[in-house]
N, C-alpha and C positions, 0 to 999 in steps of 0.2 A: 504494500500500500504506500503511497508513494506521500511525502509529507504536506502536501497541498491538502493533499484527500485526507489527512487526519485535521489537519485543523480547520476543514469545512464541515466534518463530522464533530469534533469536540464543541466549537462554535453551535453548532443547532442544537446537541443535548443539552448546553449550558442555557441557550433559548428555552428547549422547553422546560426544563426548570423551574427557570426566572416564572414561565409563563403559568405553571403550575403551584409554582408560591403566591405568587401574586391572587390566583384563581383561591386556595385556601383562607388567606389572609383577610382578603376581600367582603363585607358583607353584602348579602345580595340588595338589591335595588330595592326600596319600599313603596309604598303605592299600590294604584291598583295594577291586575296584571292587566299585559298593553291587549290592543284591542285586537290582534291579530291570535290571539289564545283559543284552543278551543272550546266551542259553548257545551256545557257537560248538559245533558238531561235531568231533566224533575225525578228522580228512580219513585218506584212507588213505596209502601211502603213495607216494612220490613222487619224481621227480628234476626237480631243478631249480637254478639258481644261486644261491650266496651272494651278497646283494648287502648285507649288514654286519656286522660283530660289534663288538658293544656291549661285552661283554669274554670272557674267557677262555668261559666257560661259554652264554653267550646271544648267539644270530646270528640273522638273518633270510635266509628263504631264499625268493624266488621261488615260487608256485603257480598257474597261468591268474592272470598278471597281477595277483597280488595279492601283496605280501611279508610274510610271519607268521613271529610271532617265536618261533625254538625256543628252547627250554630243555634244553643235552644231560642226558640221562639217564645216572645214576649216578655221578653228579661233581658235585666243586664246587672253583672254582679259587678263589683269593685273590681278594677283594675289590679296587678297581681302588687304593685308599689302601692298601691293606697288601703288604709286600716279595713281589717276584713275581709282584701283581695285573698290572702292567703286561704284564711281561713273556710271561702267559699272554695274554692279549690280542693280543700282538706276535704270537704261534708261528699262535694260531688264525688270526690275517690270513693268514700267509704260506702255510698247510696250503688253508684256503677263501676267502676272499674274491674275488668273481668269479669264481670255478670253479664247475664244474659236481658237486652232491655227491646222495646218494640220501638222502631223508629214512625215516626207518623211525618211526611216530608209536606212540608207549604211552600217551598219557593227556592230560590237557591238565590243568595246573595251577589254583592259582586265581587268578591274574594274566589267564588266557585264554590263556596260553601252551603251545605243543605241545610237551610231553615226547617227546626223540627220539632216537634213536640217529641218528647222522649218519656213511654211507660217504665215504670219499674217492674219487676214480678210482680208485684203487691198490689200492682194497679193505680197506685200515683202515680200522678206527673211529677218530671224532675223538679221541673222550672219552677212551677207550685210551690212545690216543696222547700227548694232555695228562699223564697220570696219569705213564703211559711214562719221558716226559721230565721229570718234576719236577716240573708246572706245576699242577697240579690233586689233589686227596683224595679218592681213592673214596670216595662218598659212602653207606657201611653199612645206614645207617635209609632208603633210598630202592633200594637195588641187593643188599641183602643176601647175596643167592645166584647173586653172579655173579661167578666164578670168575677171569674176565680181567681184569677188574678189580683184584677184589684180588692177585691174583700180580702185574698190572703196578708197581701201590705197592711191595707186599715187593720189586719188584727194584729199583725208584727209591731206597728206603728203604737197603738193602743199598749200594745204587751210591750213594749220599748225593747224587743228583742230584738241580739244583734247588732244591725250597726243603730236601728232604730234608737238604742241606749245611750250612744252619742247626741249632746246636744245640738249638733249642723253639721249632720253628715254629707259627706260632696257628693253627688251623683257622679257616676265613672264617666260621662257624656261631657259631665262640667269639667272633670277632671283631665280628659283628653285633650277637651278644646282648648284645657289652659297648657298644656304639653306643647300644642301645636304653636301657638302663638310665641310661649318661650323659646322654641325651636326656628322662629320666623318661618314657619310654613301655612298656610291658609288653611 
């Protein structure tokens, strides 16, 4: 191999490298995905196991072999930085993770995520249930005319359970938007 030919070859392995580091390093791009993505289908509905939650309000659940990621519908828990984020994340583990739950799909967001109502064995709702116990805000502008909902809050709210027991708790939507604006992004 003649010495030209090795430092045209050691040059491109050090290329990809560089280009591989770079690629690890790198966080991927935030926003929505671009518009050239493809559009997934509404799947209908479904029983299958949870096999993560990412926090209080988004799990992935099991469908022929494939794990897609819900979005429960009509809720939205604390953010995983803001008081209680954790904690919703803790309750949703212990309710679903590795169990076996019914998925009921309304929509699919624009992340590509399945908006869901999520049964338990037992026959509750997740999302309910969250609200229920303190951990989550019926989410108004997304669930407006759904009654279990909001009577579950008014009874959190009353019982000052949760984050309800704080005297001005943030809502994660206030909490974002002020994220965003500290971030100068719109």
């Amino acid at each position: 191999m003649s010495e030209r030919w090795r430092t045209v070859t050691r040059a491109a392995l050090v290329a990809a490298l560089a280009y591989g580091v770079v690629r690890l390093v790198t966080p991927p791009a935030a926003g929505p995905p671009p518009t050239d993505a493809p559009r997934r289908r509404l799947p209908e509905a479904w029983h299958g196991r949870c096999v993560r939650v990412h926090d209080g309000d988004t799990i992935r659940v099991r469908r022929f072999g494939e794990d897609l990621a819900i979005r429960l519908d009509g809720i939205d828990c604390p953010e995983l930085k803001q008081p209680f984020g954790p904690g919703a994340r803790t309750r949703a583990r212990q309710l679903v993770l590795g169990r076996a739950v019914d998925v009921l799909p309304r929509e699919l967001d624009r992340y590509g995520r399945v908006v869901a109502r999520v049964r338990l064995a037992d026959g509750r709702d997740l999302g309910t249930t969250l609200v229920e116990e303190g951990l989550a805000w019926w989410y108004r502008e997304h669930a407006l005319r759904d009654t279990a909902l909001q009577e579950a809050e008014t009874s959190a709210r009353s019982a000052r359970r949760g984050l309800w027991a704080r005297p001005a708790p943030q809502a994660p939507w206030e909490f974002r938007r002020e994220q965003r604006e500290q971030a100068g992004l719109p």
